[in-house]
C-alpha positions in Angstrom: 112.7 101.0 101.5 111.8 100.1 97.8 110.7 96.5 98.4 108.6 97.9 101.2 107.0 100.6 98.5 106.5 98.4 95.9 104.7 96.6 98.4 102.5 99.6 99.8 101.9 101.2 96.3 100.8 98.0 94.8 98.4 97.0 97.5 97.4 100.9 97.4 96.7 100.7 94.1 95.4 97.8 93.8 92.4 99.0 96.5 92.1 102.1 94.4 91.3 100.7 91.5 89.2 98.2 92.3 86.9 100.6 94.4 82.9 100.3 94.3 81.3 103.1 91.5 78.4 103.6 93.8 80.3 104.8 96.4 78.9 108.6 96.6 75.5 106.7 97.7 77.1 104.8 99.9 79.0 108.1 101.5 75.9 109.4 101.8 73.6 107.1 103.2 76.9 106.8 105.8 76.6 110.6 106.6 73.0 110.1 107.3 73.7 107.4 110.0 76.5 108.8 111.4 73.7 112.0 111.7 71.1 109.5 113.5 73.7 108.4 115.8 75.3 111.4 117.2 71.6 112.2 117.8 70.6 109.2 119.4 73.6 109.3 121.7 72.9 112.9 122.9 69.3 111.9 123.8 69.3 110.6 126.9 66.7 107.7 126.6 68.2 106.3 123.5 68.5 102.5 122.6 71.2 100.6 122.8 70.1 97.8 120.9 69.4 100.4 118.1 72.8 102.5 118.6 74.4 98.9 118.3 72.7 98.1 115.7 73.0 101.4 113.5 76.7 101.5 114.6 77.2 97.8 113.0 75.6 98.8 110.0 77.6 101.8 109.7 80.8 99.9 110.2 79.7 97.5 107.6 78.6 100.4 104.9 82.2 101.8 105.5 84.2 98.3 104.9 82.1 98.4 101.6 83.5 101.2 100.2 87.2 99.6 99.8 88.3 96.2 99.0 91.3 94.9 98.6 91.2 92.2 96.1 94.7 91.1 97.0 93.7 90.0 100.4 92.6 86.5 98.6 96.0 85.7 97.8 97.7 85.8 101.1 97.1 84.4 104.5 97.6 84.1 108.4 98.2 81.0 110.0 94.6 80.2 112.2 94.3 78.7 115.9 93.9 75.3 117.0 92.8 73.4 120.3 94.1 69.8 119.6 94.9 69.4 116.1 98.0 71.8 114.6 95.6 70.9 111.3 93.2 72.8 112.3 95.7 76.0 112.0 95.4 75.2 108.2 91.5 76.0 108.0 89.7 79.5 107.8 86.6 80.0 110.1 84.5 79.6 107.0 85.9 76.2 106.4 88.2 76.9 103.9 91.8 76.2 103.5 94.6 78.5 103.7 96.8 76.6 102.2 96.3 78.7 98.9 96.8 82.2 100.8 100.3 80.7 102.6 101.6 79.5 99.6 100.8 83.1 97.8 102.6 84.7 101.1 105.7 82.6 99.8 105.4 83.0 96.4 105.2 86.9 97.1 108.2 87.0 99.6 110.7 85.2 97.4 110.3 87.0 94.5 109.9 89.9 96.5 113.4 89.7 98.1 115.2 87.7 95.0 114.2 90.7 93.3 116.1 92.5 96.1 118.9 90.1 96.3 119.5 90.9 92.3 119.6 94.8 92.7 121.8 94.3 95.2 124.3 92.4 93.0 124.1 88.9 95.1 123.6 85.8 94.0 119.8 84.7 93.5 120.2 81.1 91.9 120.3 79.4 95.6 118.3 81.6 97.4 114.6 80.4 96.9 115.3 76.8 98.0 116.6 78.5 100.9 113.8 80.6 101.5 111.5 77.8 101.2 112.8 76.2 103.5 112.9 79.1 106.0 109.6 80.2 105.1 108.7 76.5 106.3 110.2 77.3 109.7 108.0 80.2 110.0 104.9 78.5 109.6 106.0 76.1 112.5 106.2 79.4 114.6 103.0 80.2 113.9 101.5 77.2 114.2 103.2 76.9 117.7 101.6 80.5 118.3 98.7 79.8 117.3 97.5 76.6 120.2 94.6 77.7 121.8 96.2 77.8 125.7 99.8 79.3 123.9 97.2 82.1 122.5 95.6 82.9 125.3 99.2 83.9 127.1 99.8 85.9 123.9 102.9 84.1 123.4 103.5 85.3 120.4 104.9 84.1 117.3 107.8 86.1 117.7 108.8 83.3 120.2 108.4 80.6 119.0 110.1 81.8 115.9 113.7 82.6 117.8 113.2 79.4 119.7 112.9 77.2 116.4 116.4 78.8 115.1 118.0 78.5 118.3 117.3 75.2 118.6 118.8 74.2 115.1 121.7 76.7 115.5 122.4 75.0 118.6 122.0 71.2 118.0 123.3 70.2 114.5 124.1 73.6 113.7 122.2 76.1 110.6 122.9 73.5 107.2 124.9 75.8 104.6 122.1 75.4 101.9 119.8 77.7 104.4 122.2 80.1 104.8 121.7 82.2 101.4 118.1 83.3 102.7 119.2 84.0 106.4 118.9 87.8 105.8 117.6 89.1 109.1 118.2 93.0 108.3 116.5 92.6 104.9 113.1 91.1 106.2 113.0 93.3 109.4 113.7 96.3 108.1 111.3 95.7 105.1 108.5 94.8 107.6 109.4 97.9 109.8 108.6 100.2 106.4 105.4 98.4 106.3 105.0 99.2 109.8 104.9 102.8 109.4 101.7 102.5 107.0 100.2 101.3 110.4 101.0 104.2 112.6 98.4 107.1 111.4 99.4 110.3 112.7 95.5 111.7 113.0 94.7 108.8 115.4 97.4 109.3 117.6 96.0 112.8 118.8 93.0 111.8 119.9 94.8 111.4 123.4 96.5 115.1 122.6 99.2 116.2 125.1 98.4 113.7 127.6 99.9 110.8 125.3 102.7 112.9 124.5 104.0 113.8 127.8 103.5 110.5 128.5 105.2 109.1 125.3 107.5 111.7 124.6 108.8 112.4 127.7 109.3 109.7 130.4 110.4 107.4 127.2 113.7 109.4 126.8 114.5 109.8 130.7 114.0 106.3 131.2 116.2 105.5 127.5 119.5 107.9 129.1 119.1 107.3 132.7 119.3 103.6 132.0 121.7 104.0 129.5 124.0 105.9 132.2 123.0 103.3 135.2 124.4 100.7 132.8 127.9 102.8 132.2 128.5 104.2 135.2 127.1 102.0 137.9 126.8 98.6 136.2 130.3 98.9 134.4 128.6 97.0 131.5 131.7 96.3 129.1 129.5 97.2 125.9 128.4 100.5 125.5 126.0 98.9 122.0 124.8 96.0 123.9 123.7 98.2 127.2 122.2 100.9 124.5 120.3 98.7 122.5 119.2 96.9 125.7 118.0 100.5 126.8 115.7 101.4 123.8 114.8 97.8 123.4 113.0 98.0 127.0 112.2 102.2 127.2 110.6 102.9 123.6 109.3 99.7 122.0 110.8 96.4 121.7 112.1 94.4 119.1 111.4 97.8 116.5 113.3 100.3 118.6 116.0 97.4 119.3 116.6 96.9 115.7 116.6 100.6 114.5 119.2 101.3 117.8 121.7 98.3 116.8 121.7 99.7 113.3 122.5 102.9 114.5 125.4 101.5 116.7 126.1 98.6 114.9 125.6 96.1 117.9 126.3 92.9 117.1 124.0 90.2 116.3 124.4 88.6 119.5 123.9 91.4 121.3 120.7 92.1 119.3 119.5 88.5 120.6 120.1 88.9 124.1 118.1 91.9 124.1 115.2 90.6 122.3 114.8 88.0 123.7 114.6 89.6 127.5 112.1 92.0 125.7 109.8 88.9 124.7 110.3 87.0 127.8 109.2 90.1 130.1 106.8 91.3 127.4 104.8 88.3 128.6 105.3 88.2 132.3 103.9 92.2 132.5 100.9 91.2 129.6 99.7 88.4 132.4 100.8 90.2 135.7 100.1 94.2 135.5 96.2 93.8 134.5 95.3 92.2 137.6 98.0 94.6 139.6 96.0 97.7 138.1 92.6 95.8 139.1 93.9 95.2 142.4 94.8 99.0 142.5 91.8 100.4 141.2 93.6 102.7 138.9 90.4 102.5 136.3 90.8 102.0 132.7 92.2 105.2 131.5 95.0 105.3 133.8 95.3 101.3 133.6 95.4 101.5 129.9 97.9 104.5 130.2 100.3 102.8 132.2 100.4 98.9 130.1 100.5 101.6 126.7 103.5 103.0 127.9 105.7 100.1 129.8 104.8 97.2 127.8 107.3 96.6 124.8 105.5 94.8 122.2 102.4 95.8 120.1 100.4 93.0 120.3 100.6 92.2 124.2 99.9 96.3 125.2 96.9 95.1 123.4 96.0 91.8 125.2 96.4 93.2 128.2 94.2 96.2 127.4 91.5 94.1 126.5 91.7 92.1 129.6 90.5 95.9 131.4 88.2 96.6 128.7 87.4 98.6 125.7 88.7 102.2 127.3 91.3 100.8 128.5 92.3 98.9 125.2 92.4 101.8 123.4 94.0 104.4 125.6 96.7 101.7 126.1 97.4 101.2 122.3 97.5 104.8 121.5 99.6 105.5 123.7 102.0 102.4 122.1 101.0 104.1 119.1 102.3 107.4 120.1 105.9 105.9 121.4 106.3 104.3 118.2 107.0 107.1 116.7 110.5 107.5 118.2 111.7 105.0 116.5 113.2 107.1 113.7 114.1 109.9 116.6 115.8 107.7 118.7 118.0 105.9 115.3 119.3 109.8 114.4 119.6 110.6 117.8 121.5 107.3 118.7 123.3 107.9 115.1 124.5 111.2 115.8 125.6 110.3 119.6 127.8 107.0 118.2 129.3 108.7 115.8 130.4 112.1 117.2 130.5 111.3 121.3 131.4 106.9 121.6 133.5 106.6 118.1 135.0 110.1 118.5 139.2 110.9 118.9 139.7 110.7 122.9 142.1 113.8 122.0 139.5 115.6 120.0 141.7 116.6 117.2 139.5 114.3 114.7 135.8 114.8 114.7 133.6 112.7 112.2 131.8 114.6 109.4 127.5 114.7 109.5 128.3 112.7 106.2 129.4 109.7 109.0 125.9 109.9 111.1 124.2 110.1 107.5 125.7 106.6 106.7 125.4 105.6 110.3 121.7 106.2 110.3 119.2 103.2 109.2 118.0 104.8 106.2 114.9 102.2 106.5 113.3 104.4 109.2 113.3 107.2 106.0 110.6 104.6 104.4 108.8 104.0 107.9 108.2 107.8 108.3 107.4 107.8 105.0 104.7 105.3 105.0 103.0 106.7 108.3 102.7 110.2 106.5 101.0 108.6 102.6 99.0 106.7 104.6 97.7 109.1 106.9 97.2 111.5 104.4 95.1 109.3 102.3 93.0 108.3 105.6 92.6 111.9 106.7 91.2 112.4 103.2 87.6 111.7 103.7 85.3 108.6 104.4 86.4 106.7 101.0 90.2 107.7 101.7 89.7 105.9 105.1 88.6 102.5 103.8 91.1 102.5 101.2 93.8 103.0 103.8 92.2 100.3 106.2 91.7 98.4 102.8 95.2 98.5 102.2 96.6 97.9 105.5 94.9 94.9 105.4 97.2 93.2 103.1 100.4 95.0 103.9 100.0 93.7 107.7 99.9 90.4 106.9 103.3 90.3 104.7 104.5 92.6 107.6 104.0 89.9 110.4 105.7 87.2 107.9 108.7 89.4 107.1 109.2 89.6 111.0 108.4 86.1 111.7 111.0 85.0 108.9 113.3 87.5 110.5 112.9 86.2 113.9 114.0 82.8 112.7 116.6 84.0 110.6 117.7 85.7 114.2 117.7 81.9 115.7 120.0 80.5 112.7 122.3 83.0 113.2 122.9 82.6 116.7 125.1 80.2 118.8 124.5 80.2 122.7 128.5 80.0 123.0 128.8 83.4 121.4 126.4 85.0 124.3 128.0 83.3 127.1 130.7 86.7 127.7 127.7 89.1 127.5 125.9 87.1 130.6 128.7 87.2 133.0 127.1 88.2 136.5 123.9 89.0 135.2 124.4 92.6 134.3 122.2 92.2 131.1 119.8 91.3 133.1 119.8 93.7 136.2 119.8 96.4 133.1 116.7 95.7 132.1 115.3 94.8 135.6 116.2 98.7 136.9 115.5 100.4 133.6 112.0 98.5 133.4 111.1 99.3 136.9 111.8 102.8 136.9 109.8 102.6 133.7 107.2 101.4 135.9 106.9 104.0 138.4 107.8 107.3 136.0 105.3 105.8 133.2 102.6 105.6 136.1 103.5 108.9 137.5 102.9 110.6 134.3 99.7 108.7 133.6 98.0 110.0 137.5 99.8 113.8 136.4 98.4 113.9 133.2 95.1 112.0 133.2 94.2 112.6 136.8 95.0 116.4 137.1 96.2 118.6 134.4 93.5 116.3 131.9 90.7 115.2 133.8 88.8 114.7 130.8 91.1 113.8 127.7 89.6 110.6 127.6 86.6 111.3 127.6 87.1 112.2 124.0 88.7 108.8 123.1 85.4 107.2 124.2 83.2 109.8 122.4 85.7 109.3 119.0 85.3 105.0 119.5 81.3 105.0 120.2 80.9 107.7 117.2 82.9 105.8 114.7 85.0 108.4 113.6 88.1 107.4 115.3 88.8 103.5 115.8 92.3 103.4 117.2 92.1 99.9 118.5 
C-alpha cells in the first residue's frame, strides 16, 4: 500500500503542479463548446463533420489542461510486424529505450526501498531485478507482434510462459531468486489499479450494471464453489475457491486477492491463472461473432462479453470488434465487477477463517482479529485509490485532466509491476508440483461448468435488465460518450 501511494501521490502531484496558468480560459472556451455541441446534436440537421470536428477539438482543449511531465520518463513496449526492433521505436520515430530504462530505474528503487522497510536484504536484489525486468521486456516484446496482437494475446502470457520455461528446463538460477517477489509487484500494481476504477463512471449504466455485476457474479462464485465440493469432490477447498473467483468476478485480480485470503498455494494460484488466460482468449475471439450470429445488438452484446470475460484488456478487444456501444457497455460493466474485488477478499476472509479453518467440535471459534490478519490488507489501498481519484475527477473539468493526467503514468508502472509479477509467477513454478492438482481433470471441468453457467445467467440478466426492466439505460451511455462528459472506454 505505501509503495503504491508514493507512487500515486507523486505522479498526482507532480500533474498538479505543473498545471497550465491559463487554464480558467481554457475552462471556458471548453464550456462554450461543450454549449455548441449539445446544441448541434439536438438539432436535427446538424453536421457531422462539424460535431466531429468540435468534439476533437474539445477533446484536445481538455488534455491541455493537465500534463504529466513524468510521462517522459517511462515507457511501454511498441508493436512490430517483422522486426522485434521495431518494438523499441515510438510512432514518432523515437526510441524508447530512455522511457524502459526509467521504468527500471523507478521499479528497483521503488521496491529496494520496500525490501529495506521490510528489514530484507537489499545488497543482491537489483542485479536480480535487472535481470527479471529483462524477462519482462521479452514478454512484451512477444506481446507486442503484430499477428500475436491482433489475438490480444496478452503480455500476461507470454510473461508466465517465459518463467515456466526456465523453471522447467535448467531450473530459476539462485542469483534471480532475491527479486522473485510475486505478492510485492502484484499487489502493488493492484493499488494502482484502483486509481483506474472511478466510481462516477461506473453509474452511467445505473442499476442495470449492477444487477448484472453484483448479482449473477456472486451466484455463479458460490454455486461453483459448491459444484466443486459437493459434486466434483475437488480435494482443495483454496484451489476450487480461487479457481471460482478467478473465472466468476475478474481474473488474475480477483484470483490473487482470493488466494491471499485463503492462502492457496502458489501452485494453485498458477493453475488457475493460467486457465483464466488461456479461456480469456478463446471467448475474446469466439463470443463476438457468436453475438453477431445471434443478433443480440451491441448493448446486450457488450453486456454479456463485460460480464463473462475475465480479463480487462480482452472484454475490451472484443467490445471493439461490435463497436463503439458495445465497447463501452462491455467495459463498464468489467468496471463495475471490479469492484468486488475487495468484497469478495473480506467475504472469502471471513468465510476461511470462521467456516473452513474453524474447530469441527465448535468449542474454538477464531477471533475477527484472525479474518483482520487474514484479509489482504492491499485491497485497503485499492479502494483507497479508486475513491482519491474519483473524487479529484468528479471535481470539475481541470480535476478531470489531472486524474486522466495522472493515470497516465501510474498505468504504465501498473502493467510492468504485473508483467514482472507474472514472470516472477513462471520462476516459481515447477510443472511436477501441479501434476496432483490435474488428476482427472477436475480443475478443468470447474472452470468449464462454472464459466458456462456464467454464460447463460450473465446473458439472462443482460436481456432482463437491458431488454425489459431498462429499455433505455443505454441510451444514456451513448448520449454521455458523444457529449464528452463521460468517456468510460
Amino acid at each position: 500500500i505505501w509503495l503504491g501511494w508514493i507512487v500515486l501521490l507523486a505522479s498526482l502531484g507532480a500533474t498538479w503542479l505543473t498545471r497550465p496558468s491559463d487554464n480558467a480560459e481554457r475552462i471556458q472556451h471548453y464550456e462554450q463548446l461543450t454549449q455548441q455541441l449539445d446544441q448541434l446534436e439536438q438539432a436535427a440537421t446538424a453536421d457531422p463533420q462539424q460535431v466531429k470536428s468540435l468534439q476533437q477539438q474539445r477533446s484536445d482543449l481538455k488534455a491541455a489542461l493537465a500534463v504529466n511531465p513524468l510521462v517522459n520518463w517511462v515507457a511501454n513496449i511498441g508493436s512490430w510486424s517483422e522486426d522485434p526492433l521495431d518494438a523499441f521505436v515510438a510512432k514518432n520515430s523515437e526510441s524508447l529505450l530512455p522511457g524502459l530504462l526509467g521504468v527500471c530505474l523507478a521499479g528497483m528503487g521503488l521496491f529496494s526501498l520496500g525490501l529495506a522497510g521490510l528489514g530484507d536484504k537489499v545488497r543482491t536484489f537489483p542485479v536480480a531485478f535487472l535481470a527479471i525486468f529483462l524477462l519482462s521486456v521479452l514478454a512484451y516484446v512477444m506481446a507486442g507482434q503484430k499477428v500475436v496482437k491482433h489475438y490480444n494475446l496478452e503480455y500476461a502470457l507470454w510473461a508466465l510462459v517465459v518463467g515456466l520455461i526456465i523453471s522447467n528446463t535448467v531450473g530459476t538460477p539462485a542469483f534471480l531468486k532475491p527479486a522473485v517477489r510475486t505478492e510485492f509487484y502484484i499487489k502493488t500494481g493492484l493499488v494502482l489499479l484502483g486509481a483506474e476504477i472511478l466510481f462516477h463512471r461506473l453509474l452511467a449504466l445505473g442499476l442495470p450494471g449492477i444487477f448484472i455485476s453484483w448479482v449473477v457474479t456472486p451466484v455463479v462464485l458460490i454455486s461453483t464453489y459448491l459444484f466443486g465440493q459437493h459434486i466434483l469432490k475437488i480435494p482443495s477447498r483454496s484451489l476450487n475457491l480461487v479457481i471460482s473467483a478467478d473465472m466468476s468476478v475478474c481474473g488474475v485480480s480477483a484470483a490473487i486477492a482470493t488466494a491471499a485470503a485463503c492462502r492457496a498455494k502458489k501452485e494453485e494460484l498458477l493453475l488457475a491463472i493460467g486457465m483464466s488466460l488461456i479461456f480469456t482468449v478463446v471467448m475474446m475471439v469466439a463470443m463476438p461473432p457468436v453475438i453477431q450470429w445471434l443478433e443480440l445488438g451491441p448493448v446486450l452484446g457488450g453486456a454479456w462479453l463485460g460480464g463473462t470475460i475475465d480479463s480487462t484488456g480482452a472484454v475490451a478487444a472484443a467490445g471493439g470488434m461490435l463497436g463503439e456501444t458495445a465497447l463501452t457497455v462491455a467495459a463498464t460493466v468489467k468496471m463495475i465487477q471490479n469492484i468486488l474485488i475487495g468484497v469478495v477478499a473480506f467475504g472469502v476472509a471471513v468465510y476461511w477463517v470462521t467456516c473452513v479453518e474453524a474447530s469441527p467440535t465448535g468449542t474454538s471459534r477464531p477471533s475477527l482479529l484472525e479474518v483482520w490478519r487474514r484479509f489482504p490488507k492491499f485491497v485497503l489501498g485499492f479502494i483507497a485509490a479508486s475513491l482519491v481519484f474519483s473524487a479529484v475527477s468528479v471535481s470539475g473539468v481541470e480535476g478531470e485532466a489531472i486524474a486522466s493526467a495522472a493515470i497516465s503514468f501510474t498505468s504504465i508502472l501498473r502493467g510492468w509491476f504485473f508483467c514482472l509479477a507474472f514472470v516472477s509467477i513462471g520462476l516459481e513454478t515447477n510443472f511436477r508440483e501441479l501434476r496432483h492438482f490435474l488428476v482427472g481433470g477436475k480443475p478443468l471441468i470447474l472452470y468449464l461448468c462454472g464459466q458456462t453457467l456464467n454464460l447463460i445467467l450473465t446473458l439472462a440478466m443482460a436481456w432482463l435488465m437491458f431488454e425489459k426492466v431498462f429499455p433505455n439505460a443505454a441510451a444514456a451511455i451513448g448520449n454521455q460518450r458523444g457529449s464528452g462528459r463521460q468517456t468510460i472506454a
